[in-house]
C-alpha positions as CSV (number, residue, x, y, z in Angstrom):
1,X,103.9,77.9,84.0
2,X,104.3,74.6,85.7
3,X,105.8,74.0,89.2
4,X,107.6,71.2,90.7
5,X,108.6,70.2,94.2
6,X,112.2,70.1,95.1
7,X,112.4,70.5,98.6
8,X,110.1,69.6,101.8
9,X,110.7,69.9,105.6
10,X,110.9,66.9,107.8
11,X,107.9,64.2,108.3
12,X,108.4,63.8,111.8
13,X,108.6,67.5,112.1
14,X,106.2,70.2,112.0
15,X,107.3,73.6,110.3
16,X,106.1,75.7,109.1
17,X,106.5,79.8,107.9
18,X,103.9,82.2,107.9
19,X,102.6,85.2,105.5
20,X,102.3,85.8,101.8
21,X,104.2,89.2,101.7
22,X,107.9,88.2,102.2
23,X,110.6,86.0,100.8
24,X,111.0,82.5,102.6
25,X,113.6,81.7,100.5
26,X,117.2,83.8,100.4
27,X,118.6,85.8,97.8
28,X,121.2,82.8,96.7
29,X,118.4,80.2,96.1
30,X,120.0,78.4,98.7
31,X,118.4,78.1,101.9
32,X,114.9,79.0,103.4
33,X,113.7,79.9,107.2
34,X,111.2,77.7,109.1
35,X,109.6,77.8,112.6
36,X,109.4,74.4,114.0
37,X,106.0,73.9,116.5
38,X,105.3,70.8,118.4
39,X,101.8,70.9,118.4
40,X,99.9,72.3,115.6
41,X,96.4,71.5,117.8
42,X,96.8,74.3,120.1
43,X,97.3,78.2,119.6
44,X,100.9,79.1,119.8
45,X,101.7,80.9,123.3
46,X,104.7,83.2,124.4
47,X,104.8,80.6,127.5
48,X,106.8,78.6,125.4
49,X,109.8,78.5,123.2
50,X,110.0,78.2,119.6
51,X,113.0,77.0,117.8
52,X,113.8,79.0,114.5
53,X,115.7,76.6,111.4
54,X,117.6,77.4,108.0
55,X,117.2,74.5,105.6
56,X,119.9,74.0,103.2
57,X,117.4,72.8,100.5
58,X,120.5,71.5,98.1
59,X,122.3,69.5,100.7
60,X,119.1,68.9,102.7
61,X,120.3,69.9,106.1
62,X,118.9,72.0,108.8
63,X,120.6,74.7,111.0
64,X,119.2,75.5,114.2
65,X,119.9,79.3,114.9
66,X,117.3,80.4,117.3
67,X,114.4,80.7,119.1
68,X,111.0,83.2,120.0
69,X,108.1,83.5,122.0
70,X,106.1,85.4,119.4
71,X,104.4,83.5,117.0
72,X,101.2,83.1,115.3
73,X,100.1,80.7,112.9
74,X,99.6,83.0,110.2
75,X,102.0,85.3,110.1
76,X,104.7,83.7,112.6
77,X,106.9,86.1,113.8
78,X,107.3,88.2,111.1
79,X,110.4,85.6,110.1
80,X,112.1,87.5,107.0
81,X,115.8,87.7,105.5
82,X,117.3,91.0,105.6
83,X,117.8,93.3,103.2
84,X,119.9,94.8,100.9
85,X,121.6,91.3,100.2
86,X,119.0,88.6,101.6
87,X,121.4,85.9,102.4
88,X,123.0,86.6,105.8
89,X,121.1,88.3,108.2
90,X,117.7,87.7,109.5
91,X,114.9,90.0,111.0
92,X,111.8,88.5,113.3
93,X,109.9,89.7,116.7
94,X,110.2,88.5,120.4
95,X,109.5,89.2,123.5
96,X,111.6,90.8,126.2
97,X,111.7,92.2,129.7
98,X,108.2,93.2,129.3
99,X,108.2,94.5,125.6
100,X,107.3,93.4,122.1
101,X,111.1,93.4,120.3
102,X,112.8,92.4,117.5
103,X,116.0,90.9,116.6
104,X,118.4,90.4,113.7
105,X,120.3,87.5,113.6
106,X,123.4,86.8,111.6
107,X,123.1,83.3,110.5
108,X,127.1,83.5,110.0
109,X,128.5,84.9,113.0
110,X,125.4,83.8,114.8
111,X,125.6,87.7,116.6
112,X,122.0,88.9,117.7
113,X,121.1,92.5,117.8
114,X,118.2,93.6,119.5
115,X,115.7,96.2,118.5
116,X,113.3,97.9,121.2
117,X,110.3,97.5,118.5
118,X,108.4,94.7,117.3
119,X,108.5,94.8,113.0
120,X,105.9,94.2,110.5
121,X,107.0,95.2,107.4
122,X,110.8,95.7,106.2
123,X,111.8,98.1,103.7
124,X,113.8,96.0,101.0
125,X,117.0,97.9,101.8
126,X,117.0,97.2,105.5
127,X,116.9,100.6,106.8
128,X,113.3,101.0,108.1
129,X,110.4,99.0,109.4
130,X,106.8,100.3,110.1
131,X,105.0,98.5,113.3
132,X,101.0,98.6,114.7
133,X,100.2,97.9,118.2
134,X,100.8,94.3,118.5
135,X,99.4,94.4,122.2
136,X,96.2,95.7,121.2
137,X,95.7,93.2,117.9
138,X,95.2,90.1,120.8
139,X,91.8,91.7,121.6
140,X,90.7,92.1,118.1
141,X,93.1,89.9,115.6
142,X,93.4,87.0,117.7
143,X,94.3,84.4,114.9
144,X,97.2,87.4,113.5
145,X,98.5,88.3,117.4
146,X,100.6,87.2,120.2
147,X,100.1,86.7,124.1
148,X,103.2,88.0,125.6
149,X,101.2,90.9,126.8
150,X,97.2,90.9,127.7
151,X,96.7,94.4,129.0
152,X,93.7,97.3,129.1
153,X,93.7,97.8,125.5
154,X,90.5,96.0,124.8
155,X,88.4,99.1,123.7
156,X,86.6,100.6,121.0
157,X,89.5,102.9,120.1
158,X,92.8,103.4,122.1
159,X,94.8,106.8,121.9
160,X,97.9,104.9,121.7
161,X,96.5,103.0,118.6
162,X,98.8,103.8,115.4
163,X,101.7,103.1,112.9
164,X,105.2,104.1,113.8
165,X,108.7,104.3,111.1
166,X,111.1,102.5,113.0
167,X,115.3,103.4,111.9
168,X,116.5,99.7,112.4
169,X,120.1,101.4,112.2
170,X,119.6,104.4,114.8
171,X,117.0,101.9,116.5
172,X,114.5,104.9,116.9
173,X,110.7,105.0,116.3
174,X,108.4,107.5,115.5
175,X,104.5,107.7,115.5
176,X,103.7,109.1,112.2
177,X,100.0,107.7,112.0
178,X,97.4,108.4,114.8
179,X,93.9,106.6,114.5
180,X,92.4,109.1,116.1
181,X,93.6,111.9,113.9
182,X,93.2,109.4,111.0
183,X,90.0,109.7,111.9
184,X,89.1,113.3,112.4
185,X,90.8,113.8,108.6
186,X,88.9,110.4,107.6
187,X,85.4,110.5,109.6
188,X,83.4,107.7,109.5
189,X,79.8,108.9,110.0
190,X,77.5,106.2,110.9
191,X,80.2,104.6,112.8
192,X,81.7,106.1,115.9
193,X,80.9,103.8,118.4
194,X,82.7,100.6,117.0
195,X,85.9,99.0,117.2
196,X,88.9,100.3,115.5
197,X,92.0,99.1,114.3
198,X,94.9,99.0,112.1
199,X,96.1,95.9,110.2
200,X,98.2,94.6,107.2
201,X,101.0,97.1,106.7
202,X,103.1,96.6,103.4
203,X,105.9,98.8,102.0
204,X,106.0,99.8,98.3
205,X,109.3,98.2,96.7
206,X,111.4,101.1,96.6
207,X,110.3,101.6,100.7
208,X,109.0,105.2,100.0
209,X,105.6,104.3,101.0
210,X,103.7,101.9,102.2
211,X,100.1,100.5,102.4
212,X,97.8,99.2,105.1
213,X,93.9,98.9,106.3
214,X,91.3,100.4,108.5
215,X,89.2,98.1,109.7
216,X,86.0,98.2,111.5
217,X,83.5,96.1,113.3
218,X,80.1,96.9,112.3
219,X,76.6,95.8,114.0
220,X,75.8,93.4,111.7
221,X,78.6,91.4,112.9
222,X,80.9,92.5,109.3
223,X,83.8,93.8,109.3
224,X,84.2,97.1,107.1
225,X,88.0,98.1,105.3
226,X,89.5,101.3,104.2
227,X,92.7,101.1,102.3
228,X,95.2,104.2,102.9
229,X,98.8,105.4,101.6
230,X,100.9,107.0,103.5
231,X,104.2,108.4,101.5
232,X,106.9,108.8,103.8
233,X,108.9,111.4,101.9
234,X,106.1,114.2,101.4
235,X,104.0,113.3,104.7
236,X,100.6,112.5,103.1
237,X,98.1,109.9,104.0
238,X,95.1,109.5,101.4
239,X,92.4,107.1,101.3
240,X,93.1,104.8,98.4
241,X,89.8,102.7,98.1
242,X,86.4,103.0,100.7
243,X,84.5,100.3,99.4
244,X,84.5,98.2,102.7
245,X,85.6,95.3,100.7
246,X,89.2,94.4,100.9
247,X,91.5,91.5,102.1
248,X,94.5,91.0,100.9
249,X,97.4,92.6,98.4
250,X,100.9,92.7,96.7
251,X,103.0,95.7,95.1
252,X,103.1,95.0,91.4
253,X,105.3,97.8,91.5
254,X,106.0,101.0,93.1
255,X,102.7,102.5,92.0
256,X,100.9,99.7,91.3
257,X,99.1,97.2,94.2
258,X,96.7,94.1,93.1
259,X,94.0,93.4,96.0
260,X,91.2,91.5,96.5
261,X,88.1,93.0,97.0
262,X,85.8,96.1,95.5
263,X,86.4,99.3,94.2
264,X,82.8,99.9,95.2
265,X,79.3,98.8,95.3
266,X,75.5,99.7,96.2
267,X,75.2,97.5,98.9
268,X,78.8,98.7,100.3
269,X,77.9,102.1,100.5
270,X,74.8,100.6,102.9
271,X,76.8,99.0,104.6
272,X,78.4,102.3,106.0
273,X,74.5,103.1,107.7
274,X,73.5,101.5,111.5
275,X,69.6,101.0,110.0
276,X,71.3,98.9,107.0
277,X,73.9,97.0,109.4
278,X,70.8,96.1,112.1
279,X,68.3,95.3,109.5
280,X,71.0,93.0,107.4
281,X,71.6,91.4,111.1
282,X,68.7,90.1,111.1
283,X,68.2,88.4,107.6
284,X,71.8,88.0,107.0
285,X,71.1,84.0,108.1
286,X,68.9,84.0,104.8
287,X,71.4,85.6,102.4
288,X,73.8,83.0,103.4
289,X,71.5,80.1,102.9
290,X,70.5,81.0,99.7
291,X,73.4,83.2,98.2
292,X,77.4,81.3,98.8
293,X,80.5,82.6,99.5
294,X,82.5,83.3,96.2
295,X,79.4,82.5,93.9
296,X,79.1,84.7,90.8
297,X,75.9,85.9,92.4
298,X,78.0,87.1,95.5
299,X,80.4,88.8,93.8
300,X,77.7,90.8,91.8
301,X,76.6,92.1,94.9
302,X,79.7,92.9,95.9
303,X,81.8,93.8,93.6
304,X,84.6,91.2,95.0
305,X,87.5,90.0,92.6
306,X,91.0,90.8,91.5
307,X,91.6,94.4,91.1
308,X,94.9,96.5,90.5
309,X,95.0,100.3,91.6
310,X,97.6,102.8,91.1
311,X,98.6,104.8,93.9
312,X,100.1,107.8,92.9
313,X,97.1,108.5,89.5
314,X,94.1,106.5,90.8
315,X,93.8,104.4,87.8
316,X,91.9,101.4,88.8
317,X,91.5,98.2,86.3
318,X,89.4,95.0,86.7
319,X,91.5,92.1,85.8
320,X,88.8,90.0,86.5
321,X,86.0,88.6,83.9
322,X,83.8,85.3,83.5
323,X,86.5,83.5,85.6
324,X,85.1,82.7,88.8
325,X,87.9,83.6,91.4
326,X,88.0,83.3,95.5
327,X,89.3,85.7,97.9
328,X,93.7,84.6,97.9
329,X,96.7,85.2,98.9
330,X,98.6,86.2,95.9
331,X,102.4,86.7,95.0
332,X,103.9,88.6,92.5
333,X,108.0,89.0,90.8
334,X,109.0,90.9,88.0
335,X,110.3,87.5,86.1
336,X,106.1,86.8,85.4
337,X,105.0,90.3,85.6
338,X,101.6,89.2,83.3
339,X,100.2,87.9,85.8
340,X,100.5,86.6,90.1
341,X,100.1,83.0,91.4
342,X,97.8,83.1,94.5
343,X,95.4,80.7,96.6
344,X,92.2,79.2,97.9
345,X,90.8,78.6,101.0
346,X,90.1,75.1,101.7
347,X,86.9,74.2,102.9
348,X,83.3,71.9,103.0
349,X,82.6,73.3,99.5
350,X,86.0,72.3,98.0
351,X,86.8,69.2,99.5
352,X,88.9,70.8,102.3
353,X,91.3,71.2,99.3
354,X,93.3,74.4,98.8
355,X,94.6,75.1,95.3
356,X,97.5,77.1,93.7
357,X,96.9,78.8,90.6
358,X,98.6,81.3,88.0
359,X,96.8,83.7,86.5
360,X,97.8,85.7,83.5
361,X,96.0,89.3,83.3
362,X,96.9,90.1,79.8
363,X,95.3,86.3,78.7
364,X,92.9,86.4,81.2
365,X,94.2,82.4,81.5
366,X,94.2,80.8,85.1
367,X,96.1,77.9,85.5
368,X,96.1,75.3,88.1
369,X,99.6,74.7,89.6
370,X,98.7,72.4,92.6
371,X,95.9,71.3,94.6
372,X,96.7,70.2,98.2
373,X,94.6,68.7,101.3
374,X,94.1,70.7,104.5
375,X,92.9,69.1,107.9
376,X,89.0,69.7,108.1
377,X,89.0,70.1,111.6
378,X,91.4,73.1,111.6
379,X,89.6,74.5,108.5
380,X,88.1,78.0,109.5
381,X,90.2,78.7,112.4
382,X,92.7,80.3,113.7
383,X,94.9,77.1,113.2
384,X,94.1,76.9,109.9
385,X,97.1,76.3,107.8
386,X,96.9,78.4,104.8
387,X,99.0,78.0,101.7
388,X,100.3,81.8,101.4
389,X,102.2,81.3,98.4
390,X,105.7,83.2,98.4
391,X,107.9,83.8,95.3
392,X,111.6,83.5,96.1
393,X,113.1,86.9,95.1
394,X,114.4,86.2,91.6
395,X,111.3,84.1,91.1
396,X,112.8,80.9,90.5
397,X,110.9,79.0,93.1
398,X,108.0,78.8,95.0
399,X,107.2,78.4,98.9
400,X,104.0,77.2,100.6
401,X,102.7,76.2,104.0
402,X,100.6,73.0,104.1
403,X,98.9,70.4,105.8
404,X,99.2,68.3,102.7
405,X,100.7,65.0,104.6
406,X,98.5,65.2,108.2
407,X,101.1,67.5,109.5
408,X,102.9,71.6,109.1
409,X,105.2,71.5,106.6
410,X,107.1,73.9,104.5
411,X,107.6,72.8,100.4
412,X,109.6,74.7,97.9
413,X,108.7,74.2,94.2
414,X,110.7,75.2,91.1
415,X,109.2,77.1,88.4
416,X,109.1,76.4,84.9
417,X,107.7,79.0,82.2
C-alpha cells in the first residue's frame, strides 16, 4: 500500500475534522466536511460560532453550509454524512435553548432538522443514534466535551449518568443503559468511591449493537477501562474484556472489533486493589523514569498491543509480535481487510512527529505511509492535533487531521495497493 496526497484545505485557513470512527469523506468520493476554527491556541467554547464547510476536493471549492457552538478538538461535533446514501445529508451536535441537540443538514436543499438529542454514534442506515451525557463529560473528559452547559454534575457518580437509543426518524430517546445498574450487575469491588463514567460509544456495522467503555479513576492517579456490548435486539449487556487496559477500537466486522490494549495482565488485576493503587502512587515517579511509554518492557507488563476480539464467541487473537507498536487510532474497510492503517502520537521521544502506518495481520508487515510534524507546544494537550486516520467508505482514500504546515488542516490521500 502507498498513499498519495490529492487534496488539502486552505493555508490561510485552519480546518480541521475530528475522530477516527466516521467517514470524512462522502459516499461519491466527491466532497469531504470540515470545521473551520480561528484560533487553534485556545480551547474551542460554545460562546462562539463555528462555521461548518464541504470541499469539493475535484474542483477545489468550498461550500459554506453551517455553523455550531459544540465543538471539541478531538472529536468536533460529531461532524458525519448521513446514512443509508452518504452524499446529501449531514448529521452533527449543537446547542439550543438550553439543550445539547443535533441537527441534520441537507447540503442540497440546505433544509435543517433539528433533533432534541445530542449524537455520538450513527447507525450506518440512519435510523438510530446512541448518546452519553455530554454535560457530565466537561467535568471528567474535558479535552472530548463541550461548555454549553457547566452544571452540578461533577460527582463521583450521577443517577442520570447512562447511554440512551435515540429514533432519529420518531426523534425519541430511550435510556437503555444505567451506570448505576451497570454497576450493581458489574460490581467493581475495590472501587466504589471513584469517579465514573461512560465514554467511546461505537455501533457494530449492521447497527445491531454497539460497543463502548467504563472508565474509572483510580488513586494512583490511572485511569482503569472495562469494555461492554450491549445488543439492542435481545437486550443484553456483557462485559467484553476487564483488563483495565484499553483505548481505542474499530469494527472489523459485525462480530469482530480490533483495540488497543490487554486482554489481561498480573499487574492489571492489582490495579483493581486500593493497597496496590496507593502503594504504586507512590513509586510510580520511579517506574516512569526507568521503564518508557510504549517500550517492549512496558508492554510486557502490561500486556498492551493490537488485539481483535469477537463479540458474539469470545475468541480473542494477538495480532501483535516482535513489532514494537504504540497505542493508535486505527481505521479499517473491507477493500484491505488483512490488515488497518492507524497512528502515533507525536511527542519528545519521536521528534514531535506523528506517523501513519499499514499493517498487515496475516504478514505481520507494518508499513510506513507518512510521517508528519505536530506543534510541540500543543503536544500532550487537549489542543493536540492528532492524526485520526479515516478511510473513506469504499476505501479509496484517506483523511487526516494535522499540524503538518504550522497550522489545522485537513488532507485527503489516495490509496494505492
Amino acid at each position: 500500500m502507498r498513499i498519495e496526497k490529492v487534496f488539502s484545505t486552505p493555508k490561510n485557513e485552519n480546518h480541521f475534522f475530528g475522530y477516527y470512527d466516521v467517514s470524512q469523506m462522502s459516499k461519491d468520493n466527491k466532497k469531504i466536511l470540515t470545521i473551520k476554527i480561528d484560533d487553534i491556541g485556545i480551547l474551542p467554547t460554545a460562546k462562539k460560532k463555528y462555521e461548518i464547510y464541504c470541499f469539493d476536493i475535484e474542483k477545489n471549492k468550498k461550500k459554506f453550509l453551517t455553523t455550531t457552538s459544540t465543538i471539541n478538538f478531538q472529536q468536533g461535533c460529531r461532524l458525519q454524512w448521513l446514512g443509508p446514501d452518504f452524499n446529501t445529508k449531514i448529521i452533527f451536535n449543537d446547542y439550543m435553548d438550553g439543550e445539547y441537540v443535533s441537527k441534520i443538514y441537507d447540503i442540497e436543499t440546505m433544509k435543517i432538522e433539528i433533533l432534541p438529542f445530542p449524537i455520538y454514534s450513527v447507525s450506518n442506515n440512519g435510523l438510530n443514534s446512541i448518546t452519553n451525557d455530554f454535560e457530565r463529560n466537561y467535568w471528567f473528559r474535558r479535552g472530548y466535551s463541550y461548555d454549553a452547559i457547566i452544571n452540578e454534575k461533577k460527582k463521583n457518580l450521577d443517577s442520570d449518568d447512562g447511554i440512551s437509543l435515540c429514533n432519529i426518524k420518531d426523534k425519541k430517546k430511550e435510556k437503555i443503559i444505567d451506570i448505576k445498574n451497570l454497576l450493581k450487575k458489574f460490581p467493581v469491588q475495590e472501587l466504589k468511591n471513584t469517579i465514573h463514567y461512560l465514554e467511546h460509544l461505537m455501533f457494530c456495522p449492521d447497527g445491531t449493537k454497539f460497543v463502548f467503555l467504563h472508565r474509572f479513576k483510580i488513586l494512583d492517579g490511572g485511569i482503569y477501562a472495562r469494555l461492554f456490548m450491549y445488543d439492542i435486539n435481545t437486550k443484553e449487556l456483557r462485559l467484553l474484556i476487564d483488563s483495565g487496559r484499553i483505548s481505542h477500537f474499530i469494527w472489523k466486522s459485525n462480530e469482530q472489533l480490533i483495540f488497543y490494549g490487554s486482554f489481561g495482565s498480573k499487574i492489571g488485576k492489582l490495579r483493581k486493589h486500593v493497597m496496590f493503587q496507593l502503594l504504586f502512587k507512590f513509586f510510580k515517579y520511579f517506574y516512569k523514569f526507568f521503564i518508557k511509554d510504549n517500550s517492549l518492557i512496558s508492554k510486557k507488563i502490561t500486556g498492551d498491543g493490537y488485539r481483535i476480539i469477537n463479540v458474539v464467541n469470545g475468541e480473542r487473537i494477538m495480532i501483535e509480535n516482535d513489532i514494537n507498536f504504540e497505542d493508535g487510532h486505527m481505521t479499517f474497510n473491507n477493500r484491505f481487510s488483512d490488515g488497518f492503517i492507524s497512528d502515533t502520537y507525536p511527542d519528545d521521544d519521536n521528534g514531535n512527529t506523528g506517523t501513519l502506518f499499514y499493517y498487515n495481520i496475516q504478514n505481520n508487515i507494518k508499513k510506513t505511509l507518512k510521517k508528519l510534524r505536530s506543534l510541540p507546544e500543543f503536544d500532550n494537550t487537549n489542543l493536540r492535533c492528532d492524526l485520526h486516520p479515516r478511510f473513506s467508505i469504499t476505501g479509496s482514500h484517506l483523511s487526516i487531521d494535522t499540524m503538518n504546515d504550522g497550522y489545522r488542516a485537513c488532507n485527503v490521500y489516495k490509496i494505492y495497493e
